[in-house]
C-alpha positions as CSV (number, residue, x, y, z in Angstrom):
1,X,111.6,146.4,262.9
2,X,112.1,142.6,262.4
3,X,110.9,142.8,258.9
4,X,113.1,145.7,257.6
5,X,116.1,144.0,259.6
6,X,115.9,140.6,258.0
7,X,115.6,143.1,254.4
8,X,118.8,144.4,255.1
9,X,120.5,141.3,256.1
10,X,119.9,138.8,254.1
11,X,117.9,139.9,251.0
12,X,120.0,142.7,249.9
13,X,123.8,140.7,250.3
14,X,122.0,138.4,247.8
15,X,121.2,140.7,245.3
16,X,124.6,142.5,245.6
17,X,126.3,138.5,245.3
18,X,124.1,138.2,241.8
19,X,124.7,141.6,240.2
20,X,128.1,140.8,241.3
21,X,128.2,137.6,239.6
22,X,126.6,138.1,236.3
23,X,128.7,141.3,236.0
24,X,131.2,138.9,236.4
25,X,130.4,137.0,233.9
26,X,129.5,139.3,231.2
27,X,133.0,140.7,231.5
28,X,134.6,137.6,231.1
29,X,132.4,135.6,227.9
30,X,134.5,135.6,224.7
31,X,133.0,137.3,221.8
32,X,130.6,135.5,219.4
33,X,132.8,133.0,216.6
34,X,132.0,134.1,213.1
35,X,131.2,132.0,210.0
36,X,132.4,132.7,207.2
37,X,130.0,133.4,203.8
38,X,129.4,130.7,202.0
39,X,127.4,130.9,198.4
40,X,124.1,129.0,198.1
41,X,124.2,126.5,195.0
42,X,121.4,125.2,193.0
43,X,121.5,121.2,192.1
44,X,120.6,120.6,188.5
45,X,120.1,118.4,186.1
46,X,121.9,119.0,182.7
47,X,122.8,117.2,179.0
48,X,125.7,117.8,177.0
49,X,124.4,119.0,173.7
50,X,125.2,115.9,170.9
51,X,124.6,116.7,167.3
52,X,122.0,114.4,165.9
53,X,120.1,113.9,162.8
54,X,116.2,114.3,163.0
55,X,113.7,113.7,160.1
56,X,110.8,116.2,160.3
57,X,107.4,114.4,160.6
58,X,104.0,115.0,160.6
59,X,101.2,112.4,161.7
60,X,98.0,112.3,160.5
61,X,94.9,109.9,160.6
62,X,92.1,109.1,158.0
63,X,90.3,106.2,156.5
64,X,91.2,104.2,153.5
65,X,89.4,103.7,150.5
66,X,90.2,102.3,146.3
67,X,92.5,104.3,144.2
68,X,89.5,103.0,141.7
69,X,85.8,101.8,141.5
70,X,83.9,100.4,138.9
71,X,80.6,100.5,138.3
72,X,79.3,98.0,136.5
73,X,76.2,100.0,134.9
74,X,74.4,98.8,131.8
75,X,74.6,101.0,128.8
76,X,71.5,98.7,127.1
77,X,68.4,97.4,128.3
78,X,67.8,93.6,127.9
79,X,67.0,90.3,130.2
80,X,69.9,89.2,132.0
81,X,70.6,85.7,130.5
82,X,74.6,85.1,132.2
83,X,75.8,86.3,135.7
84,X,79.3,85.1,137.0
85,X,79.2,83.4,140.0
86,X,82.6,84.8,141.3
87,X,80.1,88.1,141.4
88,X,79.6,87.7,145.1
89,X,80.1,90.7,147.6
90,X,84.0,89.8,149.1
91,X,84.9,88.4,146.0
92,X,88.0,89.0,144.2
93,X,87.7,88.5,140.1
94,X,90.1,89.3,137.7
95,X,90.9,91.7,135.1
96,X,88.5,90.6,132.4
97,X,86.3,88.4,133.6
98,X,83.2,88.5,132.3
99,X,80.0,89.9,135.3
100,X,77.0,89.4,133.4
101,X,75.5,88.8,130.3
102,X,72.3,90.0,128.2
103,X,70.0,88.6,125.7
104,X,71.6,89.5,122.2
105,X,68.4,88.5,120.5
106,X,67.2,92.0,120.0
107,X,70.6,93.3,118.6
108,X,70.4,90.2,116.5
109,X,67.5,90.9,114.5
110,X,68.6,94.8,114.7
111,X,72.0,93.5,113.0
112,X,69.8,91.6,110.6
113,X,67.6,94.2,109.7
114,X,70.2,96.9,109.3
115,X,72.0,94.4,106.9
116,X,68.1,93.7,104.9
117,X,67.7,97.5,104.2
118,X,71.8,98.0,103.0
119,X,70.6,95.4,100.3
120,X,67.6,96.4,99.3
121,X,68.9,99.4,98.7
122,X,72.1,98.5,96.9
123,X,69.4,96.7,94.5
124,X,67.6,100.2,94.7
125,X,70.8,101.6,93.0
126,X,71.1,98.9,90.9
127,X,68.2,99.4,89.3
128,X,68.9,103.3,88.6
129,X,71.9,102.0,87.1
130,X,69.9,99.9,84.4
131,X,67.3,102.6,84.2
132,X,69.8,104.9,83.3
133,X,71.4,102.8,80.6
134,X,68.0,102.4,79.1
135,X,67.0,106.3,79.2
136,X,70.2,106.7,77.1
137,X,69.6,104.9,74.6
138,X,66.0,105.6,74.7
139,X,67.1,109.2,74.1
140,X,69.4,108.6,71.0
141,X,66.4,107.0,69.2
142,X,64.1,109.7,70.3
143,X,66.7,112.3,68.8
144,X,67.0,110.4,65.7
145,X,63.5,110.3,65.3
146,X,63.4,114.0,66.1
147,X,65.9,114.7,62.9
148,X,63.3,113.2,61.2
149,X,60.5,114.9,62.4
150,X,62.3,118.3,61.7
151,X,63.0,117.1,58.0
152,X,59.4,116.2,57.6
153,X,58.3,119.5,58.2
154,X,60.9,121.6,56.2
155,X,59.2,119.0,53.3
156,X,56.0,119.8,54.3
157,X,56.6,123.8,54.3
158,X,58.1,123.6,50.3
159,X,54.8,121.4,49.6
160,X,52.3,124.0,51.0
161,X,54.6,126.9,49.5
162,X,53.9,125.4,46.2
163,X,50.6,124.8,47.2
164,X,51.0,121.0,47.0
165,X,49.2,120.6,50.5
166,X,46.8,121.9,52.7
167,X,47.3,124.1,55.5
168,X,46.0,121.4,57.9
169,X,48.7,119.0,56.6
170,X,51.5,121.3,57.0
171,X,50.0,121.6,60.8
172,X,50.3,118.1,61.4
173,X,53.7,117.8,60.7
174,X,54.5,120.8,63.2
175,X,52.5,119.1,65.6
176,X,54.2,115.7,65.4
177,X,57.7,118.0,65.9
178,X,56.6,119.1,69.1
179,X,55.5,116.2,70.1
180,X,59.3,114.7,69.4
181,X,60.4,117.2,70.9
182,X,58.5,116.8,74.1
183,X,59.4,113.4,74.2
184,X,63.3,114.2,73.9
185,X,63.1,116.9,76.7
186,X,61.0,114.2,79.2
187,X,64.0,111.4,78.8
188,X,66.7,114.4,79.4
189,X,64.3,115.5,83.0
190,X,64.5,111.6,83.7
191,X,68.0,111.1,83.1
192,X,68.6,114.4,85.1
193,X,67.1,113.2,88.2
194,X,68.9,110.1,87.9
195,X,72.1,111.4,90.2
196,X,69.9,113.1,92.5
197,X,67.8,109.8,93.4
198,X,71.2,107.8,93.6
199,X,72.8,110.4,96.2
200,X,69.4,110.0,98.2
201,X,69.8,106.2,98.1
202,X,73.5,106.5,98.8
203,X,72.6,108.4,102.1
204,X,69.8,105.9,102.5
205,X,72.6,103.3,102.6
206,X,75.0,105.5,105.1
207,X,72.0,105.8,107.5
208,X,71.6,101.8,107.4
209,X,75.5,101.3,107.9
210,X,75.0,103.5,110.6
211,X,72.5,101.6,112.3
212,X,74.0,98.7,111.4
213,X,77.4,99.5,113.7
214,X,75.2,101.5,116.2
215,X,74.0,97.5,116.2
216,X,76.9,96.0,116.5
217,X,77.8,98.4,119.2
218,X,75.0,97.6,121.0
219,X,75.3,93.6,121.2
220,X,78.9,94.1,121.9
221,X,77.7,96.4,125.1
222,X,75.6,93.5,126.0
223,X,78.5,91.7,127.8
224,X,79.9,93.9,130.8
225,X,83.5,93.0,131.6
226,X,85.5,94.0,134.6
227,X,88.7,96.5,133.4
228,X,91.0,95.6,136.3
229,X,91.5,93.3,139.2
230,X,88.9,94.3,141.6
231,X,86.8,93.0,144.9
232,X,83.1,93.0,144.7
233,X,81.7,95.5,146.9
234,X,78.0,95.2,146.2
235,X,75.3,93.3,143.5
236,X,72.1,94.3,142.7
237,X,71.1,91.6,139.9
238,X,70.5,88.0,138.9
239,X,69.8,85.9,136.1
240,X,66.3,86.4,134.2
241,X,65.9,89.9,135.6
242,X,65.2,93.1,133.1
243,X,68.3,95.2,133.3
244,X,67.3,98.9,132.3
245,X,69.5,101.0,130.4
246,X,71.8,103.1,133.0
247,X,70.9,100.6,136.3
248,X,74.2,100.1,138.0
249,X,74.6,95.7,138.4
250,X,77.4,95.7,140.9
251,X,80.2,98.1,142.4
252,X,83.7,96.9,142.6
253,X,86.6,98.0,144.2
254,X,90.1,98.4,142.6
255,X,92.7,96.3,144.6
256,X,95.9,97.8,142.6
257,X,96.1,100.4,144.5
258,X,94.5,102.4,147.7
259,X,94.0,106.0,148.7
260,X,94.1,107.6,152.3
261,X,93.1,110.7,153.3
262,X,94.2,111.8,156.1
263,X,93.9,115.2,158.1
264,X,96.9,116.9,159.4
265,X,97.6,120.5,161.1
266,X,98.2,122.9,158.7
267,X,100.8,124.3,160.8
268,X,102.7,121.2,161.3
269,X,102.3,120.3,157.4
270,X,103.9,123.8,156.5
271,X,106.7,123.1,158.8
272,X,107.4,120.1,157.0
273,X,107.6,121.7,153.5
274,X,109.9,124.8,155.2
275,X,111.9,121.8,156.3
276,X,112.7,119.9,152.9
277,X,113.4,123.3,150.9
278,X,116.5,123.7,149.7
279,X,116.3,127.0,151.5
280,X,114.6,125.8,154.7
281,X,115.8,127.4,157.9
282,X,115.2,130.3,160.4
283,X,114.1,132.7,158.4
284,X,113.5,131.1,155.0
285,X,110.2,132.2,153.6
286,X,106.9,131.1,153.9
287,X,104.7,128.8,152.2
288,X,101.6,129.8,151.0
289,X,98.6,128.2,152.7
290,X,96.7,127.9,149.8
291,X,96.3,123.9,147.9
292,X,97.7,125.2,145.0
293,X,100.9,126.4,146.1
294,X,101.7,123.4,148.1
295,X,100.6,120.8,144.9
296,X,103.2,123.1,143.2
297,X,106.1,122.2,146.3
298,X,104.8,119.3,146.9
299,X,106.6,118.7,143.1
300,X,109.5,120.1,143.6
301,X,110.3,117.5,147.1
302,X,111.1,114.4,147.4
303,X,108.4,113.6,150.7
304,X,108.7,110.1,152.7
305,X,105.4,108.8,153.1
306,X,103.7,105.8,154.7
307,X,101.2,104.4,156.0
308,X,100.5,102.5,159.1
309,X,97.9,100.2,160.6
310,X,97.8,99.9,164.5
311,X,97.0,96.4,165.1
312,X,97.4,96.5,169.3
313,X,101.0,96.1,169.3
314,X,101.5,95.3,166.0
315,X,101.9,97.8,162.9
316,X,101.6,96.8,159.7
317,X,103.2,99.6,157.6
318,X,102.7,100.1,153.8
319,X,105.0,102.3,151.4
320,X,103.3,105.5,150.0
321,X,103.5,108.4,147.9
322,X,102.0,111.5,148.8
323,X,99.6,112.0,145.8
324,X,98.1,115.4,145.8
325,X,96.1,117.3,148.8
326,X,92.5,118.5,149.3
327,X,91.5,121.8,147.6
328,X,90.3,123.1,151.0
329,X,91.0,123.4,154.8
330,X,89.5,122.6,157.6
331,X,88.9,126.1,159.5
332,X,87.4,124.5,162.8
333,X,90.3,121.9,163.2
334,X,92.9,123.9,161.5
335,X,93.5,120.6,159.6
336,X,94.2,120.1,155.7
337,X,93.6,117.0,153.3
338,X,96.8,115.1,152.4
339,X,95.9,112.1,150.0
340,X,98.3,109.2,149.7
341,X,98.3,106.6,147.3
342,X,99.5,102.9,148.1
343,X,100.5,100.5,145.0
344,X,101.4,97.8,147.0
345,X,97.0,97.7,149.1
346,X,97.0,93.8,148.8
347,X,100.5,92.7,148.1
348,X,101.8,90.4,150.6
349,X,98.9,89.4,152.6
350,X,99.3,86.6,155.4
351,X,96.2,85.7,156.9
352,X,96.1,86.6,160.6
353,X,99.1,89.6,160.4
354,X,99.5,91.5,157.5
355,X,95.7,92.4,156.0
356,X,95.1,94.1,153.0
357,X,94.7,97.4,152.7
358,X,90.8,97.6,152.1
359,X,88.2,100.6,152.4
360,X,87.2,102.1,155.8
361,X,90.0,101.1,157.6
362,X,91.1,103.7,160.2
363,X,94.8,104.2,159.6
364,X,97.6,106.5,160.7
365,X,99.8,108.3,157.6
366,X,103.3,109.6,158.5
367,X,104.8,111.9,156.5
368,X,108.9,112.9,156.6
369,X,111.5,114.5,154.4
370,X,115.3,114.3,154.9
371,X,117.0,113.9,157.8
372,X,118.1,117.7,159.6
373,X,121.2,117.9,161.6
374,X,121.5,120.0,164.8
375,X,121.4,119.8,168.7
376,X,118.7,117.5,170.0
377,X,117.0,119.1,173.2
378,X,114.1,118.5,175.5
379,X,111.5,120.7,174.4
380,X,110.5,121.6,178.0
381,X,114.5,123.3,177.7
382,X,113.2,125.9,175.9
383,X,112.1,128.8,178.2
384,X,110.9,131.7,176.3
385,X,112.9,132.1,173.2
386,X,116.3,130.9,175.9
387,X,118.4,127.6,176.4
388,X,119.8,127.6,180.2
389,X,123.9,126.6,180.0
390,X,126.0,125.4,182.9
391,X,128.8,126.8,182.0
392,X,132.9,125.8,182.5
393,X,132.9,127.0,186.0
394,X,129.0,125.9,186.7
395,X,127.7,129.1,186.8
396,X,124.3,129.2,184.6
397,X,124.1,130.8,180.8
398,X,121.0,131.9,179.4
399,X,121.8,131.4,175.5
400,X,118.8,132.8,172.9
401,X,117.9,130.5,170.4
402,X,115.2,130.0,167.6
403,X,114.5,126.5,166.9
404,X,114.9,125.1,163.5
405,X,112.3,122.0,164.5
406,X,110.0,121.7,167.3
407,X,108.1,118.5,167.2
408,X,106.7,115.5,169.5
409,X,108.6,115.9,172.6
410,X,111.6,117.1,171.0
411,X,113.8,120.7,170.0
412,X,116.1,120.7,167.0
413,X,118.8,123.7,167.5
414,X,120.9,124.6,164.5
415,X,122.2,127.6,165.7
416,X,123.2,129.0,169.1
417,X,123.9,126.5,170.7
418,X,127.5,124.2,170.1
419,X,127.9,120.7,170.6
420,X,129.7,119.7,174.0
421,X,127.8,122.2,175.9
422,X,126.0,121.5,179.5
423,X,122.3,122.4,178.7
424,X,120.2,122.4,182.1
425,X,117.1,120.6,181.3
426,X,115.8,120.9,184.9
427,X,113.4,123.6,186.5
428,X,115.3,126.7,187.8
429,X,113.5,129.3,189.5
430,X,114.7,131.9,189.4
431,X,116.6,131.6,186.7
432,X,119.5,134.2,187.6
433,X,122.8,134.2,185.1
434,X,125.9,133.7,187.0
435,X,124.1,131.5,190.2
436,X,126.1,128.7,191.1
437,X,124.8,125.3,190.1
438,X,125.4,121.4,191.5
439,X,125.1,119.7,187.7
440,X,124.5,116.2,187.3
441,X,124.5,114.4,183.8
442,X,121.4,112.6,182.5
443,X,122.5,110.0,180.8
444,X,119.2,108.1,180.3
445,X,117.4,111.3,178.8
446,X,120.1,111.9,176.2
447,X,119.8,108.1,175.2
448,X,116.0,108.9,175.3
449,X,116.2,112.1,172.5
450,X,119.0,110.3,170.7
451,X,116.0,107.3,169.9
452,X,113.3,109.7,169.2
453,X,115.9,111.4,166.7
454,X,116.2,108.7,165.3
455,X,112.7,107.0,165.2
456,X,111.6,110.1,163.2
């Protein structure tokens, strides 16, 4: 009874004060304050678009080596009595100076005997001249004689018709006719064969002249002499050694000029030709991939072309001209042959900084044509085929483009896009048109592409 009486005095009061209470409270709290919407922006970073100039270029590397080499090979055999003693591997010698020398003596006597045998024949002919002379006259007196001989018979044959003579008389005058006769017809063989025997010795004498310069030739080929300014690369022979006909002495290398050939993408070398034609631009047609087509633009472009030497932080840079290119390419690297030549390899040389240009130095070649106008973006900007725009009222764009240049770190817009425009060159994701953006300028990465416009 004590239990359920203290339950109904004192427990339940206090449940009916806190119902009480809280009821109170629940009808008295005001209602929940509302906020209003506000939209979520996106803080960005964002160039305005400047119109700049960019040269397309393409880089390549490669190994130099001599526009020319000679070989000093010996076109006769002989002992080697003279060798220059500029002829030293490292050594430079002039145009004309004389390498090496051989023993004329055998092209001497050669000269000598060639000369002998045009005399002795030239007396050869003389004689036929004399012979001749004598044959002719020897051949009037025989015909005379033969008159005679005929008259003596036609005497003879009245004598033995009158029977004067004998038969055996009249026979011996016949016979002395024949003879005469025979006599007249051997001097006209003899002086018949006269011509003949001079064109033979005449021949005779051509053959001798012949030898006679072949000679000459030969003792002038005796003396090997160097047909341009040149640096000894290699020598192979010294004095009182037996120089075979067809041994190459020494190789030289030509220091008038150089030639570099370098490797570069195909694609990025067909890019430059799109850029420097008249008609380059989205949509300009192609350029065939094949040597012959490009040897044939490469003629129809003026190409900037140079050469470069990377000496730690030093580059030593030489002017070039982009010769030619290699007849094939490189299907594994995807790389074709440009070949440059250099005129100026050796010209202004200082010991210490500026080498000459010399064989199997590893060297970069940069090629560039004409300067190409347009906005200069990052190339990171470029999201699939899209530039992103923060527009007047920051709200974001998505403009499509097609680039006229992409290249190093660098986009080249010519169309689309319009100079003065916000281009976002931050990550957005998502990338919704219309979001709302926080822009801030980046100065320093406009300054940035406005130098690597430039540099190219």
């Amino acid at each position: 009874m004590r239990s359920g009486f203290k339950l109904i005095l004192i427990t339940l009061p206090l449940i009916a004060m806190g119902v009480g209470v809280l009821g109170y409270m629940v009808t008295n709290k005001p209602p929940p304050e509302r906020k209003a919407l506000v939209e979520r922006t996106s803080a960005v970073r964002v160039i305005v678009a400047r119109r700049l100039p960019v040269s397309p270029t393409v880089i390549g590397f490669g190994l130099a080596s001599p526009a020319r080499t000679y070989e000093a090979i010996a076109q006769v055999g002989g002992t080697v009595e003279y060798v220059n003693p500029g002829l030293a591997r490292g050594a430079v010698l002039p145009a004309g100076a004389v390498l090496l020398r051989l023993s004329p003596v055998d092209y001497t006597l050669a000269i000598a005997q060639a000369r002998a045998n045009i005399r002795a024949i030239e007396a050869v002919l003389k004689e036929l001249a004399v012979s001749e002379e004598n044959q002719a006259a020897a051949l009037e007196i025989e015909n005379e004689a033969l008159v005679l001989k005929a008259q003596d018979l036609k005497r003879f044959e009245k004598l033995f018709s009158g029977g004067t003579i004998s038969q055996n008389s009249l026979d011996v005058a016949r016979t002395a006719l024949l003879a005469q006769r025979q006599k007249v017809l051997s001097i006209e063989s003899t002086l018949a064969l006269l011509p003949t025997q001079r064109e033979v010795q005449q021949q005779q004498i051509a053959v001798s002249q012949t030898n006679l310069e072949t000679a000459k030739l030969n003792l002038s080929r005796t003396e090997l002499t160097l047909p341009f300014s040149a640096r000894v690369a290699s020598v192979s022979v010294e004095v009182g050694q037996y120089l075979s006909a067809g041994k190459t002495s020494a190789v030289l290398d030509g220091i008038d000029a150089a030639e570099v050939v370098a490797q570069v993408p195909v694609v990025d070398f067909l890019a430059l030709l799109q850029s420097a034609r008249p008609d380059s631009g989205p949509g300009a047609g192609s350029i065939a991939g094949d040597s012959a087509s490009m040897t044939k633009t490469l003629r129809e472009m003026a190409l900037n072309a140079e050469v470069q030497l990377l000496l730690g932080e030093n580059v030593v840079r030489w002017p070039a001209v982009l010769d030619r290119i290699s007849d094939t390419i490189d299907q594994k690297t995807g790389t074709v042959g440009v070949i440059l030549r250099v005129d100026s390899a050796y010209s202004g040389v200082e010991p210490g900084k500026r080498p000459p240009l010399t064989k199997g130095m590893f060297v970069r070649v940069s090629l560039s044509t004409n300067p190409v106008t347009g906005i200069v973006i990052p190339r990171n900007a470029l999201r699939s085929g899209h530039v992103l725009i923060a527009g007047d009222d920051d709200r974001l764009m998505l403009i499509p483009v097609d680039p006229f240049l992409v290249q190093d770190g660098i986009a080249l817009i010519t169309e689309g896009l319009q100079e003065g425009q916000r281009v976002v060159v931050s990550d957005v994701s998502p990338a919704l048109p219309g979001m709302l953006l926080h822009v801030t300028e980046d100065s320093d990465l406009m300054a940035g592409l406005a130098s690597a416009g430039s540099d190219k």
